[in-house]
Backbone bond lengths (Angstrom), bond angles and torsions (degrees), N, CA, C in turn:
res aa  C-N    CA-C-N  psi(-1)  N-CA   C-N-CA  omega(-1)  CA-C   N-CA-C  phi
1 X - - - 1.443 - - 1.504 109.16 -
2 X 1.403 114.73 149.63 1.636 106.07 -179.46 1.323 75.21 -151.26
3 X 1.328 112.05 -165.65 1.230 142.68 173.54 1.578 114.79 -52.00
4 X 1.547 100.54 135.01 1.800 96.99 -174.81 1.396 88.10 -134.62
5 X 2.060 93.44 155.07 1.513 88.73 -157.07 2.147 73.13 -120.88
6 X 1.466 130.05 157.21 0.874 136.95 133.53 1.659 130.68 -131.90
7 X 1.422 113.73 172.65 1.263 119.45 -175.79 1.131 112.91 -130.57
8 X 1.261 127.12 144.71 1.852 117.74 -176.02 1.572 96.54 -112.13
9 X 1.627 96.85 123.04 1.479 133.24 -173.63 1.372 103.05 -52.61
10 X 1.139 143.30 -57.33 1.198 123.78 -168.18 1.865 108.96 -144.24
11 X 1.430 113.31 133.98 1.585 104.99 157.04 1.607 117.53 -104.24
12 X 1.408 125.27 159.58 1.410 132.45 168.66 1.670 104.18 -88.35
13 X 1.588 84.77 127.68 1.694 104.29 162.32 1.416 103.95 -77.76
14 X 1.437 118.26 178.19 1.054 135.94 -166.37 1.544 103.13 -79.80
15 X 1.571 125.06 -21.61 1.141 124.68 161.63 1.507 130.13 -96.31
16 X 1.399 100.77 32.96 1.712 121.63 -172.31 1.106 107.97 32.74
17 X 1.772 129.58 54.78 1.480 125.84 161.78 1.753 84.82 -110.06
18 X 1.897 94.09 136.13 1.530 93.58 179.35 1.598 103.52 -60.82
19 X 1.500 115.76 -174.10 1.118 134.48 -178.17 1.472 107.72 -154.07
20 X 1.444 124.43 161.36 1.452 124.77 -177.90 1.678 90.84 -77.35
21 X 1.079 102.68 154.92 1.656 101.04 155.07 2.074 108.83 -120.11
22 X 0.922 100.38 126.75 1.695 104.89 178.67 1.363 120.92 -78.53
23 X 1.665 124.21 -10.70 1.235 122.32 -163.99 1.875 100.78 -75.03
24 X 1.099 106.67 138.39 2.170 118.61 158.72 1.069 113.10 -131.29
25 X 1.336 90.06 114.81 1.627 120.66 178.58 1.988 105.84 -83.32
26 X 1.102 115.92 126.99 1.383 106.39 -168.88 1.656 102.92 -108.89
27 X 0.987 141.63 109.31 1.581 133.58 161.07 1.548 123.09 -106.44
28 X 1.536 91.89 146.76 1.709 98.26 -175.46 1.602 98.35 -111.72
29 X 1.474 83.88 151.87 1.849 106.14 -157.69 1.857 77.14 -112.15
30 X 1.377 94.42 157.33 1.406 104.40 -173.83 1.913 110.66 -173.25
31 X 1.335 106.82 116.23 1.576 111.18 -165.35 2.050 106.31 -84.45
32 X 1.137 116.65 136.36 1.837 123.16 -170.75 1.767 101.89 -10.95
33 X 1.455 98.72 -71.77 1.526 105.86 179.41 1.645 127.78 -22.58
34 X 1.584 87.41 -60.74 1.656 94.44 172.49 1.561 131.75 -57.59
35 X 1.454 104.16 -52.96 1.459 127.09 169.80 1.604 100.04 -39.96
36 X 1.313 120.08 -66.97 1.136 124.25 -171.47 1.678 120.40 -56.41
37 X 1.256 103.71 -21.74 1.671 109.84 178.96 1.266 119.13 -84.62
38 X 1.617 109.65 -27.23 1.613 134.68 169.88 1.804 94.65 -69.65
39 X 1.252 134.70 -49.44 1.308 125.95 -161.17 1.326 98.74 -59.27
40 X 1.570 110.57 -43.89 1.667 121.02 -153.05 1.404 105.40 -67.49
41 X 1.912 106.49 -17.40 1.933 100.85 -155.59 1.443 102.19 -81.03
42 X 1.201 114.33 169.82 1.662 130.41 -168.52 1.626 99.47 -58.10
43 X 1.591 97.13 -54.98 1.747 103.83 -160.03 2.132 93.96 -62.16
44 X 1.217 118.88 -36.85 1.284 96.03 -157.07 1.920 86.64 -78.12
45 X 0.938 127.21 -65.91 2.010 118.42 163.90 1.353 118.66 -0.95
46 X 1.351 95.31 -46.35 2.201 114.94 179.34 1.850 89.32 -58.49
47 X 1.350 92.97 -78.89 1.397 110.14 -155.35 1.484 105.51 -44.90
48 X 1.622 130.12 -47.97 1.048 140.86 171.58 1.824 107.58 -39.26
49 X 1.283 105.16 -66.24 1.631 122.89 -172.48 1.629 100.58 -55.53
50 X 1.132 117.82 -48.77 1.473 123.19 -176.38 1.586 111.25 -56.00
51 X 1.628 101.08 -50.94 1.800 97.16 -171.23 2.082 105.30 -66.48
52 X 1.321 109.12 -28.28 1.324 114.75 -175.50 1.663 93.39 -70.11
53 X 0.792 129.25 -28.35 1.690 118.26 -162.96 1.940 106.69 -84.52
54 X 1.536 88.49 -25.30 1.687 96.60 165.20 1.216 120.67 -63.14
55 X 1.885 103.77 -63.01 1.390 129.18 -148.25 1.668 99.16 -84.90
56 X 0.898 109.84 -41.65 1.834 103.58 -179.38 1.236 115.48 -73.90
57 X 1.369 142.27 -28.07 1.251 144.21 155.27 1.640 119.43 -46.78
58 X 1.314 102.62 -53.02 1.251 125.06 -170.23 1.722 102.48 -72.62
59 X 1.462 126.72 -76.82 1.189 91.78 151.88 1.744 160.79 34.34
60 X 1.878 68.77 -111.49 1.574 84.94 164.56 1.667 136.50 -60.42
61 X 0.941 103.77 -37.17 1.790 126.34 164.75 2.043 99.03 -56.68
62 X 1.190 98.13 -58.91 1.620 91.87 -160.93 1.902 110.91 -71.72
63 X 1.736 112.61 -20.68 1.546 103.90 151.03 1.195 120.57 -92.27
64 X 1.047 130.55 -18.31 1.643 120.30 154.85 1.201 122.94 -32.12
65 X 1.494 116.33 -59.92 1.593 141.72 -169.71 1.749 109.79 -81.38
66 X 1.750 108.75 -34.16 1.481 106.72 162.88 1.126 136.17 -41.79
67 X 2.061 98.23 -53.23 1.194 109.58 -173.41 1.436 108.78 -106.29
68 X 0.868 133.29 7.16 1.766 133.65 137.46 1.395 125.08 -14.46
69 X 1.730 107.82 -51.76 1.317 104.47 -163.72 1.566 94.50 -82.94
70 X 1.553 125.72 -42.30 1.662 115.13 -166.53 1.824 121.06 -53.20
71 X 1.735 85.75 -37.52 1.515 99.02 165.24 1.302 129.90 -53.40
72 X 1.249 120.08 -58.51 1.439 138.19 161.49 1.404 113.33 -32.73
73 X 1.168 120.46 -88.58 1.350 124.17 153.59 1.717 123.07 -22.84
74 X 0.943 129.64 -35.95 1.247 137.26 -165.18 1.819 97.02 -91.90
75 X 1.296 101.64 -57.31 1.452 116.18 -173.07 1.632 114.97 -86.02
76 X 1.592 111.54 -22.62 1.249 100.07 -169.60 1.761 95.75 -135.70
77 X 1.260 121.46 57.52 1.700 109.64 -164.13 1.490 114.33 -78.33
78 X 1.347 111.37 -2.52 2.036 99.17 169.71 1.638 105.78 -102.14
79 X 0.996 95.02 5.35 2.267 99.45 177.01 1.565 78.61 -93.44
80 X 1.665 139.13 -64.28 1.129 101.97 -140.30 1.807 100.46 -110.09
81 X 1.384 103.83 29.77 1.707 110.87 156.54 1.154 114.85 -105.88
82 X 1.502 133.76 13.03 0.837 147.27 -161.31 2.016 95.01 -78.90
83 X 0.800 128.72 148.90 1.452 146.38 -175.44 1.390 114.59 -95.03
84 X 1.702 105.04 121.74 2.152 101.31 -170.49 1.324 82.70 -110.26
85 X 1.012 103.11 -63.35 1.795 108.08 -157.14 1.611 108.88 -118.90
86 X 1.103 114.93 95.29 2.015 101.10 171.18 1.229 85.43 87.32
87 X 1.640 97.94 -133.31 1.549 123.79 -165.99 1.932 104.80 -86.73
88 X 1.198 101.59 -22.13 1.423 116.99 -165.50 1.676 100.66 -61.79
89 X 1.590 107.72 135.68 1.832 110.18 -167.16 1.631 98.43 -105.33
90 X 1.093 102.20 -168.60 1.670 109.48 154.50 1.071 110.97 -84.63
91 X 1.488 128.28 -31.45 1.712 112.56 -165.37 1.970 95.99 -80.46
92 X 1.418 108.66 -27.16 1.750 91.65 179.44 1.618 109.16 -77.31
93 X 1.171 127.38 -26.37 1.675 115.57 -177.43 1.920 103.76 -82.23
94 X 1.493 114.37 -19.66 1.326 106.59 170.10 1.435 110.60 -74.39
95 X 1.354 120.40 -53.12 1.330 126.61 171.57 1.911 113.23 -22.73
96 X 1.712 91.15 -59.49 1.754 95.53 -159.66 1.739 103.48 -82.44
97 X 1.681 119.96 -15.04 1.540 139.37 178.56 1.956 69.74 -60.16
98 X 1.030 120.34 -68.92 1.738 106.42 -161.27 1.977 128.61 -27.02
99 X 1.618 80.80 -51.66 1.770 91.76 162.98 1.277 111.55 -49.52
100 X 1.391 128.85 -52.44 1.570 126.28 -176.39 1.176 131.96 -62.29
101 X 1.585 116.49 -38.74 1.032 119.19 175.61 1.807 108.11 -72.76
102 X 1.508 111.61 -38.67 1.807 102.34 -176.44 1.321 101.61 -79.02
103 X 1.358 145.52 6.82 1.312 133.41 150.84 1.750 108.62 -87.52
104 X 1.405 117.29 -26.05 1.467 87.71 178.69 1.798 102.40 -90.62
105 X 1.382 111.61 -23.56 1.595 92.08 177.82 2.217 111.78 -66.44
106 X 0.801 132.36 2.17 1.194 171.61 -148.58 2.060 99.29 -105.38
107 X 1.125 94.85 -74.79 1.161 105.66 -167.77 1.810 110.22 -92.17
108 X 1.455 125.39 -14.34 0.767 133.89 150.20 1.894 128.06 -54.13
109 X 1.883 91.35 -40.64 1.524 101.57 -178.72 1.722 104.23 -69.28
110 X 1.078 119.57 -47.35 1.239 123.40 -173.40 1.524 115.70 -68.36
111 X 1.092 141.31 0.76 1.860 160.61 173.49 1.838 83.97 -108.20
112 X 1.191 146.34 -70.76 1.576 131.38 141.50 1.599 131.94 10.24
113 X 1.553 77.64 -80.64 1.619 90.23 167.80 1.685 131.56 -53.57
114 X 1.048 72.30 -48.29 1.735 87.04 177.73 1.444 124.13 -46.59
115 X 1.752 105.71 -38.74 1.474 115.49 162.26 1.201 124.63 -90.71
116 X 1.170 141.50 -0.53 1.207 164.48 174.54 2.158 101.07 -82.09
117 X 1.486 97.18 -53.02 1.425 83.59 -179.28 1.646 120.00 -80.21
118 X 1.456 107.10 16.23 1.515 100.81 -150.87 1.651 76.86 -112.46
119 X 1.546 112.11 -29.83 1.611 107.01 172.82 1.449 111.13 -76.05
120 X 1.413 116.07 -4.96 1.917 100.70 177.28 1.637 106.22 -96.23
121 X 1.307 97.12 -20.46 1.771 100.99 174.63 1.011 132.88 -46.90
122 X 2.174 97.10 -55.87 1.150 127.67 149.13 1.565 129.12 -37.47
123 X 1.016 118.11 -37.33 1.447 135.24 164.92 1.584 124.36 -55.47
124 X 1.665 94.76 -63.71 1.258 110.53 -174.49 1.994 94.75 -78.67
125 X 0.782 109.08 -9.50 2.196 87.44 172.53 1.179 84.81 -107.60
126 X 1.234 163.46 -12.96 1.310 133.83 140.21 0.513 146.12 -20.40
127 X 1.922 122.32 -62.29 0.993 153.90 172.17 1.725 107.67 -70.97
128 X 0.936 128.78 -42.45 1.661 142.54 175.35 2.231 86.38 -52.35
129 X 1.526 89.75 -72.98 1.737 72.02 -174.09 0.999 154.63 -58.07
130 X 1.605 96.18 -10.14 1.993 113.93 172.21 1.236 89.75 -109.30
131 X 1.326 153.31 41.03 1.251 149.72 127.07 1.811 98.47 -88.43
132 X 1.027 114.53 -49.39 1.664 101.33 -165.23 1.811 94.95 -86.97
133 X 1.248 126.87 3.58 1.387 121.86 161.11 1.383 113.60 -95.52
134 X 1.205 144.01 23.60 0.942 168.05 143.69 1.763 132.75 -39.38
């Protein structure tokens, strides 16, 4: 078994006449043994260590900063009724600062990701070539 490649034959337009679809999705097939020799290798350890050095930081920062505001409020409620603009307080522009920050940690993961999948690729034709050297 190695790698099998398929394509899905047809999608519906909005006027249910099929259509080709062009997308190939490529997956690698892989029996316990193998998987397990890929877990053991350095690069997939790398790749592992790398996404944790993102994801646990990141994380941690984004409930830190969640629960910031209940605290604040709880612990500090005339700092964050305090008045910026109009009626607008600190606890509502910290509140809605929340959306911003989980879209940029968000959009940060995915520029992340991006190298992260280019190291499993790396992995997986690795592994594809000492399977077909075999």
């Amino acid at each position: 078994m190695g790698a099998s490649q398929y394509s899905a034959s047809t999608a519906s337009r909005e006027n249910g006449t099929p259509m080709a679809d062009t997308r190939t999705v490529k997956h690698y097939e892989t029996t316990q043994s193998e998987w397990d020799r890929i877990v053991a290798s350095e690069e997939f350890q790398e790749l592992m260590a790398l996404k944790k050095i993102f994801i646990v930081p990141a994380f941690i920062f984004f409930v830190v900063y969640y629960f910031t505001l209940p605290v604040l409020v709880g612990y500090a409620p005339n700092f964050m009724a305090a008045k910026v603009i109009g009626m607008v307080n600190i606890a509502c522009l910290f509140a809605l600062s929340q959306f911003f920050v989980a879209w940029m940690i968000a959009g940060l993961y995915v520029k992340a990701a991006n190298d992260f999948d280019r190291l499993a690729k790396d992995i997986i034709e690795k592994a594809e070539y000492a399977k077909e050297g075999q």
